[in-house]
ZAMARGU-4260 file (C-alpha; in steps of 0.2 Angstrom, whole numbers, plus 5000, padded with zeros to 4 digits):
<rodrens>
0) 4999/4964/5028 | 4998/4966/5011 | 4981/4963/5003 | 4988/4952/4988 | 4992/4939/5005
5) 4977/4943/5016 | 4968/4927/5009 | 4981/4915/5015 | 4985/4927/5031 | 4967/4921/5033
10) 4970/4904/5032 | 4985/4902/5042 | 4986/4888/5054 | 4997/4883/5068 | 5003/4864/5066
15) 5012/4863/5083 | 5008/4871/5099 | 4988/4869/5098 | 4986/4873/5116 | 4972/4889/5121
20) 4970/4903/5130 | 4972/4898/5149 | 4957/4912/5153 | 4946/4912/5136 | 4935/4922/5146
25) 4947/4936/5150 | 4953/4936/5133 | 4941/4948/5119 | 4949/4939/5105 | 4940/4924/5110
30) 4924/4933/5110 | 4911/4941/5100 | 4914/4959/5102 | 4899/4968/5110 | 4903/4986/5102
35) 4897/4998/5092 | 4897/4992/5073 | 4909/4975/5081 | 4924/4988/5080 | 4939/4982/5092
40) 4939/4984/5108 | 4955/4992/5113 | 4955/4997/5130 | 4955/4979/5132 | 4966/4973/5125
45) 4984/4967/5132 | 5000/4961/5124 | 4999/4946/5133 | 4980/4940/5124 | 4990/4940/5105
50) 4998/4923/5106 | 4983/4913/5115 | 4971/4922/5103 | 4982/4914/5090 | 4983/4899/5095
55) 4966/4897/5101 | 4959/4903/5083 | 4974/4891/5075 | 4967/4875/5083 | 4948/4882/5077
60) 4956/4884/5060 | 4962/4867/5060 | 4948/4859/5064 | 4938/4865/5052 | 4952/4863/5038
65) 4952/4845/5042 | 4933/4844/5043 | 4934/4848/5024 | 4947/4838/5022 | 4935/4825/5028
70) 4919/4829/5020 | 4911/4814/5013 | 4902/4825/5000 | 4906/4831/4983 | 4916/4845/4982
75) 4905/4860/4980 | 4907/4879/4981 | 4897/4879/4998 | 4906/4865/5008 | 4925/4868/5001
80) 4927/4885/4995 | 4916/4894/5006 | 4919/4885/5022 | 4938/4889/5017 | 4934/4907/5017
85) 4924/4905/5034 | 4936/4891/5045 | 4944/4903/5054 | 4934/4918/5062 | 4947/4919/5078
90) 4961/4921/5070 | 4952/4935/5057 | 4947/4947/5073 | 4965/4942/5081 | 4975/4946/5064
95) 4965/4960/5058 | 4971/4970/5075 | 4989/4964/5075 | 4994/4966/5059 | 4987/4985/5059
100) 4995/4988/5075 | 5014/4981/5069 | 5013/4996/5058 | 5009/5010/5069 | 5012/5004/5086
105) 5029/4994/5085 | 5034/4993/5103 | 5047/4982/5108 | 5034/4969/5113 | 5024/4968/5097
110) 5040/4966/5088 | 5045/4952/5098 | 5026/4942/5097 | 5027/4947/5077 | 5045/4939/5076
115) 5039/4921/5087 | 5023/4920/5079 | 5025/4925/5058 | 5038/4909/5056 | 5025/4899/5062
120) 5012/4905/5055 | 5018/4905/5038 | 5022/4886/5041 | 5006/4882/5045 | 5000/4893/5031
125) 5011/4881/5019 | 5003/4867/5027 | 4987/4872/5021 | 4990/4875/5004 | 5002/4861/5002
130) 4988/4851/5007 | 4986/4840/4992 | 4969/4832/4998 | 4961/4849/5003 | 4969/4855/4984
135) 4959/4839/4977 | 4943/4848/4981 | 4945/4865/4977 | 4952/4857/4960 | 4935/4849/4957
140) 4924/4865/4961 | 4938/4873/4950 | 4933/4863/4934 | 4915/4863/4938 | 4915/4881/4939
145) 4904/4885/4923 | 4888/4881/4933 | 4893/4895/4948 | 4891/4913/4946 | 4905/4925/4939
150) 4908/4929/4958 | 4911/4913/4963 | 4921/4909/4948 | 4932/4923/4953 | 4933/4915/4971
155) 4937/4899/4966 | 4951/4904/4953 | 4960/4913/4963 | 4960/4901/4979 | 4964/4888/4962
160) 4979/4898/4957 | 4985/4903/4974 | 4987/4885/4979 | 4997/4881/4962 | 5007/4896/4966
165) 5010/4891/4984 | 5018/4875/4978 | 5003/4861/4981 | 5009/4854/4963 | 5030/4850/4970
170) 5033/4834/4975 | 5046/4828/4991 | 5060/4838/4994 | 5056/4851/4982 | 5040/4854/4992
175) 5052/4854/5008 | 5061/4867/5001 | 5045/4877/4997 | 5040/4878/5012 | 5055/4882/5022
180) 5058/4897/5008 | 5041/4904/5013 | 5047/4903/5030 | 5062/4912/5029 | 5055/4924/5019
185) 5041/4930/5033 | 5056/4931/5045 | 5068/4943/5034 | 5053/4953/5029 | 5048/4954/5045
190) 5066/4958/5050 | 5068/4972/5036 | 5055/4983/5042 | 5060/4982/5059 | 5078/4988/5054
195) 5072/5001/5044 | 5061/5007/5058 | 5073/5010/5067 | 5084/5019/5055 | 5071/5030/5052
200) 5072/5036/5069 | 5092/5036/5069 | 5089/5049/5055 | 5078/5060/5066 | 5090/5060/5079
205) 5106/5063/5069 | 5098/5077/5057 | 5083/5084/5069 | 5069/5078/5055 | 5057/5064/5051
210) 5058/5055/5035 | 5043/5061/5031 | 5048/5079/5032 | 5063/5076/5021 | 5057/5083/5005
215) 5051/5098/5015 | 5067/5101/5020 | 5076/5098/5007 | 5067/5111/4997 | 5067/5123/5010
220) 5085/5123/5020 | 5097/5137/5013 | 5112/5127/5019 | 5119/5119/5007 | 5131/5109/5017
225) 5118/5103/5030 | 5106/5100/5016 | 5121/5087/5010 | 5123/5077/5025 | 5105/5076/5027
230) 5103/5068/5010 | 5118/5057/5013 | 5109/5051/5028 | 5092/5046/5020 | 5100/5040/5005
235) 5112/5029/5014 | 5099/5022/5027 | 5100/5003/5033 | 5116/5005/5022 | 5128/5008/5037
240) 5136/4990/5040 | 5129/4990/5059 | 5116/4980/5067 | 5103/4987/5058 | 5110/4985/5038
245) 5098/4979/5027 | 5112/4972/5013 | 5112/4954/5020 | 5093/4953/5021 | 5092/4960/5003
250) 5105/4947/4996 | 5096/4933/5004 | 5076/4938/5001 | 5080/4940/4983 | 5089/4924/4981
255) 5077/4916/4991 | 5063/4921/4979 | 5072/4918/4963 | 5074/4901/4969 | 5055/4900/4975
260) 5052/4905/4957 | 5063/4892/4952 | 5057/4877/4959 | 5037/4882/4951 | 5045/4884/4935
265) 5046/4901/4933 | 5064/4909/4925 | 5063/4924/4939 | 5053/4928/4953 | 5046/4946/4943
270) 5041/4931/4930 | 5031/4923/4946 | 5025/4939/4952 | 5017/4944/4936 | 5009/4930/4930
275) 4993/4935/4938 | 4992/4953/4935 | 4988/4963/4921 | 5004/4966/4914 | 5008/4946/4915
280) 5028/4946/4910 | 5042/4957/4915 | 5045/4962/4894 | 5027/4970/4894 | 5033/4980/4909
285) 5049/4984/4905 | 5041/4991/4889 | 5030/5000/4898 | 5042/5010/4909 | 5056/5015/4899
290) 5047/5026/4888 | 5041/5038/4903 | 5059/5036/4910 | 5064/5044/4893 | 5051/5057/4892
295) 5055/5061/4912 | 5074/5061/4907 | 5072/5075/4893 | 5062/5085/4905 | 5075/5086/4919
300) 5088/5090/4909 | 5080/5109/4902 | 5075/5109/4921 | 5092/5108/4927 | 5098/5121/4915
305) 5085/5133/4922 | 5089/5128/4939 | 5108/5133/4939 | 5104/5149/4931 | 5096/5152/4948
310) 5111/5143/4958 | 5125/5147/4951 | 5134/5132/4951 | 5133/5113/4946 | 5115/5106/4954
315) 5118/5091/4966 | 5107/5077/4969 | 5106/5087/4986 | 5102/5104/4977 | 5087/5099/4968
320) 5072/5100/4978 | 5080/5118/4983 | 5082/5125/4970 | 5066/5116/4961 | 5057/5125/4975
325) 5066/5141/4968 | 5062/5140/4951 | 5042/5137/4955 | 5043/5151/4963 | 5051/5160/4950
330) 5039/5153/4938 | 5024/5152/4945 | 5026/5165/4961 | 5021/5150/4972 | 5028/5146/4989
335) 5023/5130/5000 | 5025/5142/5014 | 5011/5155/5006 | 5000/5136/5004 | 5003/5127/5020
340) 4993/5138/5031 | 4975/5135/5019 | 4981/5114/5022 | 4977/5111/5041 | 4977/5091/5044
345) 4959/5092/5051 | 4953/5105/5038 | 4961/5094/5023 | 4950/5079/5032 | 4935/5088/5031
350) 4938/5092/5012 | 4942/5072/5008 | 4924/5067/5018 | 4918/5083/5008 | 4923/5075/4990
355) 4916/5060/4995 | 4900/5066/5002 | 4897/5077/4986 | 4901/5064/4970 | 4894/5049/4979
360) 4881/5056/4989 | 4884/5046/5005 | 4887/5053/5024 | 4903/5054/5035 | 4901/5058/5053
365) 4912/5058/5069 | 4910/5040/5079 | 4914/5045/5098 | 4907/5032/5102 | 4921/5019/5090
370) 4935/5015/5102 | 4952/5021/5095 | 4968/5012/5096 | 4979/5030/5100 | 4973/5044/5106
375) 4979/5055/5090 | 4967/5044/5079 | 4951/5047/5076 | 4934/5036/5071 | 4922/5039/5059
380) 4905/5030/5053 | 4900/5032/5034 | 4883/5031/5028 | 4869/5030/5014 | 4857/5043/5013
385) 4846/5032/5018 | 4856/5029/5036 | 4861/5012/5031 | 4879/5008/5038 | 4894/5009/5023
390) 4908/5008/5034 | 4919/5014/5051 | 4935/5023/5047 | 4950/5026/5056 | 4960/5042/5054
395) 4977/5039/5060 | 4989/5054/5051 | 4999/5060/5063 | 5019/5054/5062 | 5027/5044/5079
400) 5043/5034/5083 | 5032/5018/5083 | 5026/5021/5068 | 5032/5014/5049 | 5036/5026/5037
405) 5024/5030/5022 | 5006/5034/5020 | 4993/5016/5017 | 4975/5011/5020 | 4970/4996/5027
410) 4957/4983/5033 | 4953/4980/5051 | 4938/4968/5046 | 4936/4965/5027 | 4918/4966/5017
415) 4908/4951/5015 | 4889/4949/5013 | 4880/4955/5029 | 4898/4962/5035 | 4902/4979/5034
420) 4921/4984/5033 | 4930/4996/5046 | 4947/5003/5037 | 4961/5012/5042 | 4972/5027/5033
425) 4988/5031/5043 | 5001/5044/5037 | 5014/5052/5044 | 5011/5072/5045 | 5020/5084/5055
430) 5011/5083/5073 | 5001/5098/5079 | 5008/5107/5095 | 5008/5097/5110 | 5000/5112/5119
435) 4982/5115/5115 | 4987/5135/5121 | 5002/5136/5107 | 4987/5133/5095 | 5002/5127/5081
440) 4991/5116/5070 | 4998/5101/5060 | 5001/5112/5042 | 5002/5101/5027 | 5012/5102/5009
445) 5003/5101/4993 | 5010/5081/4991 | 5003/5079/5006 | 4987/5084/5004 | 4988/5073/4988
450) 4993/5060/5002 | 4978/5061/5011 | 4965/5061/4995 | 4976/5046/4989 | 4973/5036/5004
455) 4955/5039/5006 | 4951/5031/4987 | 4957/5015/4994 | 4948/5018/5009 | 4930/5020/4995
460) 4936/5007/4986 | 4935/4994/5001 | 4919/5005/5007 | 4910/5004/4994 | 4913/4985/4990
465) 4895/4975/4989 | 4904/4957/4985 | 4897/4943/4994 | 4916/4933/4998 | 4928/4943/5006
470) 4942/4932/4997 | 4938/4949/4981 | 4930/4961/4990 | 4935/4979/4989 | 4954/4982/4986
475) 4958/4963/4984 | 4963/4962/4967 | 4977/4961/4955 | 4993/4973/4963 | 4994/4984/4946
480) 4974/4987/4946 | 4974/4992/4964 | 4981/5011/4964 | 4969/5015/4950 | 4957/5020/4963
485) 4968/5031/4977 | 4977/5039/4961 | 4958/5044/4953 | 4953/5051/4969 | 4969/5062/4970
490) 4961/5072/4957 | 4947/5079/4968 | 4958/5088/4981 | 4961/5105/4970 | 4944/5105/4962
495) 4941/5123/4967 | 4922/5117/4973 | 4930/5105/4985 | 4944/5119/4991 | 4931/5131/4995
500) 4926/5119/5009 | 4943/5114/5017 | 4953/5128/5010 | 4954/5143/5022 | 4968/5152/5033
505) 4973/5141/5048 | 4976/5160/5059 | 4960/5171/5048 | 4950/5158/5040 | 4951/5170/5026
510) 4948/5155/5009 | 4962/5151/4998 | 4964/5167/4987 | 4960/5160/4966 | 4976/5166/4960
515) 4985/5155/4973 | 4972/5140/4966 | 4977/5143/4949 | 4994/5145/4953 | 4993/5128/4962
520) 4985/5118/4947 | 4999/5124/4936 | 5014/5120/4948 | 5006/5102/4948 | 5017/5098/4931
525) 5029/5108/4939 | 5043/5097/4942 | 5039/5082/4932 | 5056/5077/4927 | 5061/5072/4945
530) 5045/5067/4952 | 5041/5054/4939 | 5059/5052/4936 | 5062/5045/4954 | 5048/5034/4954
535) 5050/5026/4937 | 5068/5024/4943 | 5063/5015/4960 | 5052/5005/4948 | 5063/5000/4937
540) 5075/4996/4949 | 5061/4984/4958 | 5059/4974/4941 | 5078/4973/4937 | 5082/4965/4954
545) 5068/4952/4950 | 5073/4949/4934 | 5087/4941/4939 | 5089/4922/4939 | 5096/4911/4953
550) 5110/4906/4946 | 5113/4926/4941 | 5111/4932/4959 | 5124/4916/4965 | 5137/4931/4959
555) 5130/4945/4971 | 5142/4942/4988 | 5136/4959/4998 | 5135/4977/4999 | 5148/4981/4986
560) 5139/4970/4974 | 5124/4980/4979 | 5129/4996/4974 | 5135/4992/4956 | 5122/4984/4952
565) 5110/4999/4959 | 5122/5010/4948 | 5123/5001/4932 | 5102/4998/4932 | 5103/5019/4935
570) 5114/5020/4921 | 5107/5009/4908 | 5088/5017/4911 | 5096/5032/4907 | 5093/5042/4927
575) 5105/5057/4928 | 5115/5059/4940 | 5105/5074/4950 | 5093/5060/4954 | 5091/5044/4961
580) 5079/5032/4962 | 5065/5038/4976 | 5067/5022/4986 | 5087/5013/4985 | 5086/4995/4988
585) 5089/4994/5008 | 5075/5005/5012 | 5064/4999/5000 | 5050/4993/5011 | 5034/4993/4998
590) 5048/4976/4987 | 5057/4970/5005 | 5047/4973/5019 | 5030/4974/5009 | 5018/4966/4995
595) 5025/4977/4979 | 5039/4967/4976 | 5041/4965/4956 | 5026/4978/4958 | 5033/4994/4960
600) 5027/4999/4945 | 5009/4996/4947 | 5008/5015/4952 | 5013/5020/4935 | 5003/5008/4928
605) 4987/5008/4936 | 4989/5031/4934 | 4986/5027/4914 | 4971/5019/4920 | 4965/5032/4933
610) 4970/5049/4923 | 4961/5039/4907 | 4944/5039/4920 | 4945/5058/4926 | 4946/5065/4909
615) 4930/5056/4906 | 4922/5064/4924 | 4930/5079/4915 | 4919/5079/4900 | 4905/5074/4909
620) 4906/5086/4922 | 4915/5082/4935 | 4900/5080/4950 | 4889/5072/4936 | 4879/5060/4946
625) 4878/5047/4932 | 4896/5045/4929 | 4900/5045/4949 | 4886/5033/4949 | 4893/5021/4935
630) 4910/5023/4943 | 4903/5015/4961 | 4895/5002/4954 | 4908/4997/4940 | 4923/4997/4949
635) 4921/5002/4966 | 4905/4988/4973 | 4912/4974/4962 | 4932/4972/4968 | 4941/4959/4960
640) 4925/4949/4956 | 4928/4950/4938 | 4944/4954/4926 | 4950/4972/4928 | 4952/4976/4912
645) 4934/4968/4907 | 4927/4983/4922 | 4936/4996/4913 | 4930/4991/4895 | 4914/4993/4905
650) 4915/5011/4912 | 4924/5019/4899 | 4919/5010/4883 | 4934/5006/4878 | 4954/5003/4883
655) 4963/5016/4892 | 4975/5027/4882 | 4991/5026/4886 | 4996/5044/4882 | 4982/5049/4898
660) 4999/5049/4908 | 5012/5060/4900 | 4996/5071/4898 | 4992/5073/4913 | 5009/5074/4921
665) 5014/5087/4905 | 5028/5076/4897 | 5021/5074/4883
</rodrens>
């Protein structure tokens, strides 16, 4: 679950079927967990607890939504907006474990109780914010806000907004129709990632491969031929016309949310979705991407000339990556296969707690004594010098069938005064050896290790968080400010201080030899014209599909429609034909299946903002304790309890440049 939509996940209610757990007693989502630091309780939970635990923490909710409602008070901060925050603490334990476990435990079962219980959940969430006497209130504290804090102003203008966003303001059938959009919606989503789970594991099976070893092998296979098919197959995924094509739930999600849009007033849904982020409109984005489109463009093209030199022949969208990795080599003598052995899984974790530890001056140690939810995670307990509890961590890195594709963090239990957070990074690397005698460990790329580092700043971002409402603690705010914080903490895995730590020879333990360091560092802008050519192409496409107006996706019949509109976006950006977009639209999970739709290009975005930071820890030094120190208490304690721009004016003194980017990726 997304954490632009945790706060109304929060809130969902249940109209209908307000009946409880026949055993309360047996069921430890009807319980205050008696655990080390209240983590979850796995090995007691069963399948058959989730829907009672819903519906026992629904009917909860309900009740205390309706005594709200009822309150014969003046509307205040304490009695409407607080006790909104807090009506539902069932549901908060039930959610926070189901929703983390849809991800990376997607049994048959799961799927089924996420596919009878998000429909109505989502109902009973429109019930709540369409609840016109319950929006009564929270307008009254809104327009009294002057007297709160700037924390609670936060709170109370985004629970403000998100109930004139969710359609409190329509009237009759309109409202109707609001509501049964927001419906279908959850169910198609829902839908989405469940096909292209299971795509992803018909790739495996066809091609031998995991799509998260595709760019591995893509850059390493000799065989041009199989190197085709296999490209053909991931690029064409939920794209097949059987059970599991994603065209239909494409066509009908993006014609749903244009009409959503529609009905609030908004000329697209990417007009809706931006409205309360930092960019606001679709122009200021689309102004924003085309430039490093064109800068990207320039650069592939002198690569691809270098890169036939080598081949011999016309480069293919499924020769790149090959023959990338050739001319790296070439160039800089570097070989993911000479780096792979100093980037063990577990060694790479130590260097990421070791980063942490060093610029932050906190503690990370193994929590045996934290449950875990698979026996290939692992749990972790964070903490001041002083011993005071930061957080619990889950590591979950490893790839299996069950899981989704991708790499993410997220929340178990949020951040709230008194209330420490436990957090979750799950990725998908290559396994280690089943056999503890084979002693083959789980080897990592050089993106993945970036992977790993990424991951863990959202993980400190949600730590660190020292905001007394949940509703804008740690990564909950706006979706183009978010990747600031995983993108800056990138920077630390190839500081050679932090490599000297996690570095070293899976077979010899021998460090990573400095020439190979250096080589590294400058293989980083290696590649630029592709790498940030495919994601500003995936982003671009994200905006153009919600750009369109209702009446302009009335047109669009099915997959044919699909494709010609995904060619003539490639073709007006300017993306060559060697390359296309790093996500097409039927496996785009992060605009379908996830919360980045009309968002994409908030990883663009919010880098500006993160390289603009490092150069100053450059200048500073980069383990300066007063600029890691400011950094903490600017951005990372405070969340999204004030404007992100204002936090950045703070730390850095004044707006970031926009030419950080192209300097630090080398286009410039």
């Amino acid at each position: 679950m997304s954490n632009t939509t945790r706060f109304i996940a929060r809130l969902c209610g249940l109209a209908l079927l307000m009946t409880a757990c026949n055993n309360p007693s047996e069921n430890v989502f009807l319980q205050e967990w008696n655990t080390p630091y209240g983590t979850a309780p796995f090995s007691k939970i069963t399948t058959e607890m989730y829907k009672p635990a819903f519906l026992a923490g629904i009917k909860e909710q309900k009740e205390n939504i309706q005594a709200i409602i009822d309150n014969p008070d003046a509307p205040t901060f304490e009695n409407t907006v607080l006790a909104m925050e807090n009506a539902s603490p069932i549901l908060d334990r039930v959610q926070g474990v189901f929703f983390n476990l849809t991800e990376s435990e997607s049994t048959p079962v799961m799927q089924a109780i996420e596919e009878e219980m998000l429909p109505l959940l989502t109902d009973a969430s429109n019930e709540i914010m369409m609840n016109e006497a319950l929006f009564a209130r929270v307008k009254a504290v809104y327009e009294a806000s002057a007297s709160l804090d700037r924390e609670q102003q936060m709170v109370v203008k985004k629970l403000y907004e998100g109930f004139e966003r969710s359609g409190v303001g329509l009237t009759g059938a309109d409202k109707e129709r609001f509501a049964a959009i927001q419906t279908r919606l959850a169910t198609l989503q829902q839908k989405f990632g469940q096909n292209l789970l299971a795509e992803n594991n018909a790739f495996k099976e066809a091609t031998g491969i995991t799509v998260s070893e595709y760019y591995d092998f893509m850059a390493s296979c000799p065989d041009r031929a199989k190197r085709q098919a296999v490209f053909e197959a991931y690029s064409s995924r939920g794209n097949h016309g059987d059970e599991n094509d994603n065209n239909a739930i494409v066509l009908e999600t993006l014609k749903l949310r244009a009409e959503m849009a529609g009905l609030l007033g908004y000329p697209s849904f990417a007009a809706y979705q931006l409205a309360d982020k930092m960019a606001q409109k679709p122009e200021t984005v689309d102004a924003f991407l085309q430039p490093i489109m064109d800068a990207a463009m320039r650069s592939a093209r002198v690569q691809i000339k270098e890169m036939e030199a080598i081949a011999g022949h016309k480069i293919e969208a499924w020769d790149w990556m090959y023959y990338a990795e050739k001319l790296r080599a070439q160039k800089y003598a570097l070989d993911e296969e000479q780096t792979k052995p100093y980037f063990q899984a577990d060694s790479v974790l130590k260097g990421v707690f070791t980063a942490a530890e060093k610029v932050y001056g906190i503690r990370i140690e193994e929590a045996p004594e934290v449950e875990v939810y698979n026996p290939t995670a692992s749990a972790y307990k964070l903490s001041e010098p002083d011993g005071a509890l930061i957080g619990i961590f889950y590591k979950d890195y490893y790839v299996r069938p069950t899981k989704r594709g991708g790499a993410w963090m997220n929340n178990f239990r949020d951040q709230s005064e008194g209330v420490r957070p436990v957090i979750v990074n799950v990725c998908n690397f290559p396994a280690p050896g089943e056999d503890p005698t084979s002693a083959q460990p789980s080897l990592l790329t050089i993106d993945n290790v970036q992977t790993a580092f990424h991951e863990f700043g959202h993980a400190l971002h949600g730590f660190f968080s020292q905001c007394r409402y949940k509703t804008v603690s740690g990564t909950s705010v706006a979706r183009d400010f978010v990747e600031m914080f995983s993108q800056f903490n990138e920077n630390f895995a190839f500081v050679p201080e932090i490599l000297a730590v996690y570095a070293n020879h899976c077979r010899t333990g021998e460090p990573i030899p400095a020439e190979l360091v250096e080589k590294i560092r400058k293989a980083l802008k290696f590649n630029q014209g592709f790498t940030t050519g495919e994601l500003c192409a995936a982003s671009i496409l994200d905006m153009k599909w919600h750009e369109l107006s209702a009446e302009e996706l009335a047109r669009f019949e099915g997959p044919d429609d699909i494709r010609a509109f995904e060619g003539i976006v490639c073709k007006d950006m300017g993306l060559i034909d060697e390359i296309i977009p790093r996500y097409r639209t039927t496996y785009f999970n992060h605009i379908m299946g996830s919360g980045y739709s009309a968002g994409y290009y908030s990883y663009l975005w919010s880098e500006v903002l993160a390289v603009d930071a490092w150069e100053k820890f450059l200048a500073d030094g980069v383990f300066n304790p007063s600029t890691a120190q400011s950094f903490r208490k600017t951005f990372l304690e405070r969340g999204g309890s004030e404007e992100p721009m204002t936090l950045y004016r703070e730390f850095r003194g004044a707006d970031p440049d926009p030419a950080a980017l192209m300097r630090a990726r080398g286009l410039n």
